[in-house]
C-alpha positions in Angstrom: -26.1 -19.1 10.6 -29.4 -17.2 11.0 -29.1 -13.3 9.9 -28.5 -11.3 13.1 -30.6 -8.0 13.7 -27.4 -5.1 14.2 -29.8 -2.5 14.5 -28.9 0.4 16.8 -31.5 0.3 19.6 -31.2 3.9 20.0 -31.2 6.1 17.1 -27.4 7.4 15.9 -27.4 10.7 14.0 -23.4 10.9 13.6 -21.3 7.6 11.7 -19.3 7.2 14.5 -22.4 6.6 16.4 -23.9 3.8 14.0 -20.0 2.4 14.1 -19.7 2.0 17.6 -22.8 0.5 17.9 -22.6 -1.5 15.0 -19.1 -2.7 16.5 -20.6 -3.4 20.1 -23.7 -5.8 19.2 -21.3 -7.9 16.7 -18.9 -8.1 20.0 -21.8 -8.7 22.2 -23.0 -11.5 19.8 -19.1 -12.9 19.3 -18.5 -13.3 23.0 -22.1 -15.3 23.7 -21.3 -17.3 20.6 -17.5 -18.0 21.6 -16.2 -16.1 24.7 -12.7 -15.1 24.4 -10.1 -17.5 25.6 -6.8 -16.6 25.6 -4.4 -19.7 24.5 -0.4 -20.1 23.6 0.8 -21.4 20.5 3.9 -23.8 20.6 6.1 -23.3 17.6 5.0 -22.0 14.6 2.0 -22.2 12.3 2.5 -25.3 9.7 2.9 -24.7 6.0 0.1 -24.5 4.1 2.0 -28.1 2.0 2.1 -29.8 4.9 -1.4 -29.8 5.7 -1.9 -31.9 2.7 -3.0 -35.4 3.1 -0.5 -37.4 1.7 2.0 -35.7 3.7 0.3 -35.7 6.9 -0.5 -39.6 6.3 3.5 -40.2 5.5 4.3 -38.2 8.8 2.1 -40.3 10.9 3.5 -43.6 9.3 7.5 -41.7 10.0 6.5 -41.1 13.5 4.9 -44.6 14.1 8.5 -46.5 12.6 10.6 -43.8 15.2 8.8 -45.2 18.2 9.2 -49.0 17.2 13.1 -48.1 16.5 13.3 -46.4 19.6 11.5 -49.1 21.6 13.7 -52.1 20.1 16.6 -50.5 19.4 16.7 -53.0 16.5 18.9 -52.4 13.4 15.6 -53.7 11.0 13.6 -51.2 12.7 16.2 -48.5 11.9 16.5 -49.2 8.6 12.3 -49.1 8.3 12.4 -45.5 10.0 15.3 -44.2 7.3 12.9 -45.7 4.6 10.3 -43.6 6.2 12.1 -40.5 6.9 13.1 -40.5 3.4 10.1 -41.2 2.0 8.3 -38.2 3.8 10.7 -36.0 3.0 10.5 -36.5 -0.7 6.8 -36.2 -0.8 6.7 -32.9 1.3 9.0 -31.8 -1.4 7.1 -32.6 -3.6 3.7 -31.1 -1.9 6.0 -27.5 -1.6 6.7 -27.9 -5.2 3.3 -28.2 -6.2 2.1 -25.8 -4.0 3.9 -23.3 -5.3 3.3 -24.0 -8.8 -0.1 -23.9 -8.7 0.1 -20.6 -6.4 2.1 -19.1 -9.8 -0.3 -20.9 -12.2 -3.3 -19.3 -10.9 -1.7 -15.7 -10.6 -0.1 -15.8 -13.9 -1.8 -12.2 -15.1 -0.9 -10.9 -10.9 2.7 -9.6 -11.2 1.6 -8.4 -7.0 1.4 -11.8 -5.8 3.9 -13.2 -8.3 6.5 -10.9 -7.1 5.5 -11.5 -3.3 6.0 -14.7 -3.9 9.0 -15.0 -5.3 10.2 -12.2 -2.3 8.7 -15.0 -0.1 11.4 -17.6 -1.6 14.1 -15.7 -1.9 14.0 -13.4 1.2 12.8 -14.8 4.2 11.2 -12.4 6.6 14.1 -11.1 9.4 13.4 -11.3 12.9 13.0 -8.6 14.8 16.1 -8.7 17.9 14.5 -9.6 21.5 16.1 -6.4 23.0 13.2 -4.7 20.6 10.2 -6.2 22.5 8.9 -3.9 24.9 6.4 -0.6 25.3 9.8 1.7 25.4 11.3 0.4 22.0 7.5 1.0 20.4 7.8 4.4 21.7 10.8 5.1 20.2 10.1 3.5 17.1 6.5 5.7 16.8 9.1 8.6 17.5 11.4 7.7 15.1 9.3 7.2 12.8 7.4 10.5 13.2 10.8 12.1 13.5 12.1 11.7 10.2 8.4 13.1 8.7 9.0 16.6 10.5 12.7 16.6 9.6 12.2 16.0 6.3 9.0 18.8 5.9 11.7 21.2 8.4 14.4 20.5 5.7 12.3 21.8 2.7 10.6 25.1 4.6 14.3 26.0 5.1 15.8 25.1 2.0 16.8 27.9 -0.6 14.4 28.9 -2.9 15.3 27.8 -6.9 14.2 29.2 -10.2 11.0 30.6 -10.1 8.2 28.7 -11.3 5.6 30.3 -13.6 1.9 30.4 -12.3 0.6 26.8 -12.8 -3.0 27.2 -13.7 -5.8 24.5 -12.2 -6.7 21.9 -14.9 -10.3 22.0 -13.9 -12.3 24.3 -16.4 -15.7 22.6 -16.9 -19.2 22.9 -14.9 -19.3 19.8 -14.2 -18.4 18.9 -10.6 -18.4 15.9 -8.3 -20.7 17.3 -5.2 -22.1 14.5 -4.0 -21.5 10.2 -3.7 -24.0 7.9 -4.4 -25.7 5.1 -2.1 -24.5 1.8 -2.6 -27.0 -1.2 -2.5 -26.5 -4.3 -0.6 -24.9 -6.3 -3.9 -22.1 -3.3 -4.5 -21.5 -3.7 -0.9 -20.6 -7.5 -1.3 -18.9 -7.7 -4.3 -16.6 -4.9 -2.8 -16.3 -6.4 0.1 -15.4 -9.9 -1.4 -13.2 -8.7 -3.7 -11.1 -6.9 -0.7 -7.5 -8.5 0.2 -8.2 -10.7 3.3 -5.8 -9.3 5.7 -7.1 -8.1 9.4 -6.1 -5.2 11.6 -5.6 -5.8 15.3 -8.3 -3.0 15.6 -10.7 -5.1 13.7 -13.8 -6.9 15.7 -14.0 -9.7 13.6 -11.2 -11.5 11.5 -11.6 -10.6 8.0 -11.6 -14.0 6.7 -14.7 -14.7 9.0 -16.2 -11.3 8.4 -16.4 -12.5 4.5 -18.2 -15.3 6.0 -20.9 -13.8 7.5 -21.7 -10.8 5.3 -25.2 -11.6 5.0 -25.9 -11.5 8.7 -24.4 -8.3 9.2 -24.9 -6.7 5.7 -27.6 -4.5 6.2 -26.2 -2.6 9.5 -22.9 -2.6 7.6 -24.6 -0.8 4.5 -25.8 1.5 7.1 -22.9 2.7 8.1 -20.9 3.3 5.1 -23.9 5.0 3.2 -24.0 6.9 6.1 -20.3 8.0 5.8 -21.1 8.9 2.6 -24.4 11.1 2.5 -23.3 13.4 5.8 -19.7 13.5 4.7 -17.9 11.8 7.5 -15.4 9.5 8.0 -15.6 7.8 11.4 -13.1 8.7 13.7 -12.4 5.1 15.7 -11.1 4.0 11.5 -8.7 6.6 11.5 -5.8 4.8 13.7 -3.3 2.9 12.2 -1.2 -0.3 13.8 2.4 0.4 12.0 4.7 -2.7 12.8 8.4 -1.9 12.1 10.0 -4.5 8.8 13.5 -4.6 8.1 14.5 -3.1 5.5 17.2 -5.9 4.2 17.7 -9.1 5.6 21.5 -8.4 6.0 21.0 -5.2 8.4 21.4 -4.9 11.6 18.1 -5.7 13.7 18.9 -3.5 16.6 19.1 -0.1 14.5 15.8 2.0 14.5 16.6 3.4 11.0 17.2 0.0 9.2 13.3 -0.5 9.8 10.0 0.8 7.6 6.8 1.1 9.0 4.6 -1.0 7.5 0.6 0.5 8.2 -2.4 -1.4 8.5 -5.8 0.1 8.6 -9.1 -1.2 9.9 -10.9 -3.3 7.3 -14.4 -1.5 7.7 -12.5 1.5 6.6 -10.9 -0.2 3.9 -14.8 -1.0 2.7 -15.8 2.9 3.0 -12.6 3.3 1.0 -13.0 1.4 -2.0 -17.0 2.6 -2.1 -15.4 6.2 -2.3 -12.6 5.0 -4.6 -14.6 3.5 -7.5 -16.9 6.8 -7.2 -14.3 9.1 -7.5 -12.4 7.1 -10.2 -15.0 7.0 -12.1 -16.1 10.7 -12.7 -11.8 11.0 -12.8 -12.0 8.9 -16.1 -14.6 10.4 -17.8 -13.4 14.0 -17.3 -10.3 13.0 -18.4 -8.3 14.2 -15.1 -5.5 11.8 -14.6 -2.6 12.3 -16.1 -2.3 9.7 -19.0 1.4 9.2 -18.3 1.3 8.4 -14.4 0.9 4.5 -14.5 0.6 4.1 -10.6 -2.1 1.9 -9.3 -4.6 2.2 -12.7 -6.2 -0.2 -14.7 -4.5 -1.5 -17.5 -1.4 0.6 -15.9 2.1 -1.3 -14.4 5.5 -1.1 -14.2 5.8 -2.7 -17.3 3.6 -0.8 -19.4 6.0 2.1 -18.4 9.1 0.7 -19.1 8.3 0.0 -22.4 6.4 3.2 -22.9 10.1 4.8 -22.0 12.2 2.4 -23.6 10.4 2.8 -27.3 11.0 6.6 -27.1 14.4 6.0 -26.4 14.8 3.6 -29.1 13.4 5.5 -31.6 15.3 8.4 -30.5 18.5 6.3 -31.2 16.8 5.0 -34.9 17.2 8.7 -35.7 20.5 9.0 -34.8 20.3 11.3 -31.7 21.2 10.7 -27.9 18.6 10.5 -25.2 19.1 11.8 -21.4 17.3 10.2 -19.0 16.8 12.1 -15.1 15.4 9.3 -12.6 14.0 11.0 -10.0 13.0 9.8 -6.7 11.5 11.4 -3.5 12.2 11.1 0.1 8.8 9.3 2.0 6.6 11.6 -0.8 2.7 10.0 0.4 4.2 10.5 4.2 5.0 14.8 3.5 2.1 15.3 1.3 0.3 18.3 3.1 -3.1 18.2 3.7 -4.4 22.1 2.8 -2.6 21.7 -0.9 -4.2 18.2 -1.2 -7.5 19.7 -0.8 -6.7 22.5 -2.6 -5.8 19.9 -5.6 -9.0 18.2 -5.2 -11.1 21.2 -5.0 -9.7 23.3 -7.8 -7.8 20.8 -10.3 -10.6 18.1 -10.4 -13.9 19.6 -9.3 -14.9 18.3 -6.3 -17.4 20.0 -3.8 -20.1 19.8 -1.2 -20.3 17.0 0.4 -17.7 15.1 -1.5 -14.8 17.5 -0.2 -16.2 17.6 3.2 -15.6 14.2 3.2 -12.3 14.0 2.1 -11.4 16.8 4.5 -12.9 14.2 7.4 -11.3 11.4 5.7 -7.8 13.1 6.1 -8.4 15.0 9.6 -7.7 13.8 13.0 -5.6 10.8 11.6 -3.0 8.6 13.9 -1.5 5.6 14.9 0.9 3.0 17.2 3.7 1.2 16.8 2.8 -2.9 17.8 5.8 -5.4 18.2 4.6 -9.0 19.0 2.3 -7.7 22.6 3.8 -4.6 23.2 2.5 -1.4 21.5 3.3 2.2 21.5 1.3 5.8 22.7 -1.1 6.8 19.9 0.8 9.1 17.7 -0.8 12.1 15.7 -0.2 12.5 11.8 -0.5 15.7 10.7 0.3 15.0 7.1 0.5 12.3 4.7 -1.7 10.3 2.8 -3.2 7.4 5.0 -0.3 4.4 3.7 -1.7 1.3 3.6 -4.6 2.9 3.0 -6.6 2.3 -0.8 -6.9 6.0 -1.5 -3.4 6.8 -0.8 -2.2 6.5 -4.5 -4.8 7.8 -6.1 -4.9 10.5 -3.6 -1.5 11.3 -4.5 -1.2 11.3 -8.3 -3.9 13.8 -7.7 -1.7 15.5 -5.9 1.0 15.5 -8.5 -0.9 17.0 -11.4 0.9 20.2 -11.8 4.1 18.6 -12.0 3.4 17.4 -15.6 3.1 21.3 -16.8 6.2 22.0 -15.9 7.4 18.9 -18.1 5.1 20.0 -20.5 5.9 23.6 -20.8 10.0 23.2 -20.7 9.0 20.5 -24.1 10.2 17.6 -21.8 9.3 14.0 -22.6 8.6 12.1 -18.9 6.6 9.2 -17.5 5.6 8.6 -13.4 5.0 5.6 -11.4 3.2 6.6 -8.5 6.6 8.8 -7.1 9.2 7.9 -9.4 9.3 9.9 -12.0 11.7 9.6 -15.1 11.9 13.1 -17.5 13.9 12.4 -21.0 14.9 14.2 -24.1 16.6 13.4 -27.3 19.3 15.9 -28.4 21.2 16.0 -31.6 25.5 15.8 -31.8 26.5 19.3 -30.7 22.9 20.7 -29.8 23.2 21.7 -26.6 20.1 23.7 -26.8 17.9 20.6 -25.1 20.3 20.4 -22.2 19.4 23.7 -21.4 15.9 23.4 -21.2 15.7 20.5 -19.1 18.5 21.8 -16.5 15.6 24.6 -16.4 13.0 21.8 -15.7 14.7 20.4 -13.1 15.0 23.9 -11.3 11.8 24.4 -11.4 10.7 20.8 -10.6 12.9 21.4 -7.6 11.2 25.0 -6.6 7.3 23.4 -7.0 8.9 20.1 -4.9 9.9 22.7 -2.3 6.4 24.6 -2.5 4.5 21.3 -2.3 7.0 19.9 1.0 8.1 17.0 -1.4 12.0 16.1 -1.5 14.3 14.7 -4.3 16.6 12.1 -3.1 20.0 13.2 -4.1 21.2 9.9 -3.5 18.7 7.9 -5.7 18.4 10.5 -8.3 20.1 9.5 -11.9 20.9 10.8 -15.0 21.2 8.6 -17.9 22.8 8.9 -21.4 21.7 6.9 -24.3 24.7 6.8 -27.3 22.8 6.0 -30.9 24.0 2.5 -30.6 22.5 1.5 -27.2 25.6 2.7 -25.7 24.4 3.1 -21.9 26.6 6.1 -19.7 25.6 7.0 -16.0 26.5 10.4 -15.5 
């Protein structure tokens, strides 16, 4: 495929400009190429094993034995189209074995697609109930959804006020600040946008999958616009909606409740590109300042669940070696990256890690003017504003947020409290000696003030969700 000239015939001062333009010659060139045709699928798409050869060869001979059968009505026939059947059925077994032992194979070291796929095999997804499928249902899910943000941010600004916290200061102490990004060249821009998960947007021109494809005819318009997004400090406006379809929660629940479902984001995928550009930028100057908090293990290199866990379960261990008991506090929040509010998120960015000029401007665009609408199967919903929240789906979103929880570890560390985060959960622990009830005391103070800054910073603990843990000397294990 020759490289197509994307160029902007007229000449675009603003991103969203060089976007829409960018966007209207590849749709321009699509529809010339292959106009739009509107089809029906019958049934649903085949399984990735059955397009294997073998199997598709066995099916052909299965189908070939039914029509003789059928056209005979002979008993020999019959017994040749068993045979068959049979047969078929113990190769596609075999081709869905494979297939997924290969899929594991190849993803030993990815515990994201290993768990996804054993969800896959153990949890098919639900259907969403027919009564669901219209414009009206959409809108009520959007306002559902949307609902239960406000209630949650109305619920803290009226909640009573706990121990008072003493002034946090702002980690960020040195001269050196992050003012400005840098350009990208045309091989940063393909190896990020390579390395990007494959999944498309309904908002997106181009399936991703094909967009990969042809890269190089569209690469140097496309490395317009995100260097463009960069240098003036503006994210474009028409990446800003979201399409959030409604998942059920658990397979057993009832489909026609609104608040057995989660909304599940997805976000154009030229956004996600500007994204990860700003991302590894920002990350990197994070690193070498030393800014992230070394015991938050959400979404970080060389960082997992697992890493925690065992980061946890050593101190508790040793704990018991020296013959004391450890508490354990699980907390958990109620929709945390959906209440995070915007003017404290800056604030956090601004004063805690240094960023300025045009980097903040950027971030204030990035988080400004956001929205979305609810889509079930062709029905959709009114756009619907957010006002706050971290974009989810988004690849920002959990970096933006750990940000946001930096001053939670001095309160941890002031009140001599042992804890470790994943992304919102966090788990605080102590090790107290038979009869010192001096420990106690200080973290029943930590979790007042944990609960006045959660307040301050419109996060909620979930009472419901929320633990506490006691660890006897000989692994004895008591839920309080």
């Amino acid at each position: 495929m020759e490289a197509i000239s994307l160029t902007p015939s007229i000449s675009a001062d603003s991103v969203d400009l060089l976007l829409d333009s960018f966007n209207s010659k590849v749709k321009n060139v699509i529809d010339d190429i292959a106009p739009l045709k509107v089809s029906r699928k019958t049934g649903r798409q085949k399984s990735a094993w059955r397009k294997s050869t073998a199997v598709q060869s066995m099916k052909r001979q299965c189908r070939k034995a039914e029509r003789m059968w059928r056209k005979t009505k002979l008993e020999i026939h019959y017994s040749i189209y068993k045979d068959s059947l049979r047969a078929f059925n113990v190769e596609l077994g075999k081709a869905r074995q494979s297939f997924f032992s290969n899929l594991i194979n190849s993803n030993l070291n990815n515990t994201r697609t290993l768990f996804a796929t054993v969800e896959r095999l153990t949890n098919p997804p639900s259907q969403i109930a027919s009564e669901m499928l219209s414009d009206s249902k959409c809108n009520e899910f959007a306002s559902f959804f949307s609902e239960k943000i406000n209630n949650i941010r109305k619920a803290i600004s009226t909640s009573p006020s706990y121990a008072e916290v003493r002034q946090i200061r702002p980690q960020y102490q040195k001269e050196d600040t992050m003012s400005a990004f840098e350009e990208i060249d045309s091989k940063i821009l393909e190896e990020i946008v390579q390395h990007l998960k494959s999944s498309t947007c309904y908002l997106d021109t181009l399936p991703t999958y094909f967009f990969k494809r042809v890269l190089n005819c569209l690469e140097a318009d496309l490395l317009e616009v995100v260097n463009a997004s960069l240098l003036s400090g503006t994210f474009p406006d028409s990446l800003k909606t979201a399409v959030v379809k409604p998942l059920l929660k658990k397979s057993n629940l009832d489909n026609t409740i609104l608040s057995n479902y989660r909304p599940i984001s997805n976000l154009p995928f030229i956004g996600k590109i500007i994204e990860k550009v700003v991302f590894n930028q920002l990350n990197k100057y994070l690193n070498s300042n030393g800014y992230l908090d070394n015991f938050q293990s959400g979404f970080r290199p060389h960082h997992s669940t697992e890493t925690a866990l065992i980061k946890i379960i050593n101190d508790i261990r040793l704990n018991s070696d020296s013959g004391k008991i450890s508490v354990l506090v699980l907390l958990d929040l109620s929709a945390a990256f959906d209440t995070v509010d915007h003017n404290i998120l800056l604030e956090r960015l601004e004063n805690w890690v240094g960023l300025s000029g045009m980097v903040i401007k950027w971030f204030r665009s990035y988080l400004e003017g956001r929205g979305y609408y609810v889509s079930i199967g062709e029905h959709k919903s009114k756009w619907t504003s957010m006002t706050c929240g971290v974009p989810q789906g988004s690849i920002l979103a959990p970096l933006l947020f750990s940000l946001y929880m930096l001053p939670l570890s001095q309160i941890m560390r002031k009140n001599q409290i042992a804890y470790h985060s994943y992304a919102d959960d966090t788990q605080i622990y102590l090790a107290l000696s038979p009869n010192d009830h001096c420990p106690i005391d200080s973290l029943c103070q930590c979790i007042d003030e944990i609960n006045s800054w959660m307040c301050e910073n419109f996060l909620q603990l979930n009472k419901e969700k929320t633990e506490v843990i006691a660890f006897g000397n000989k692994d004895e294990v008591l839920k309080v």
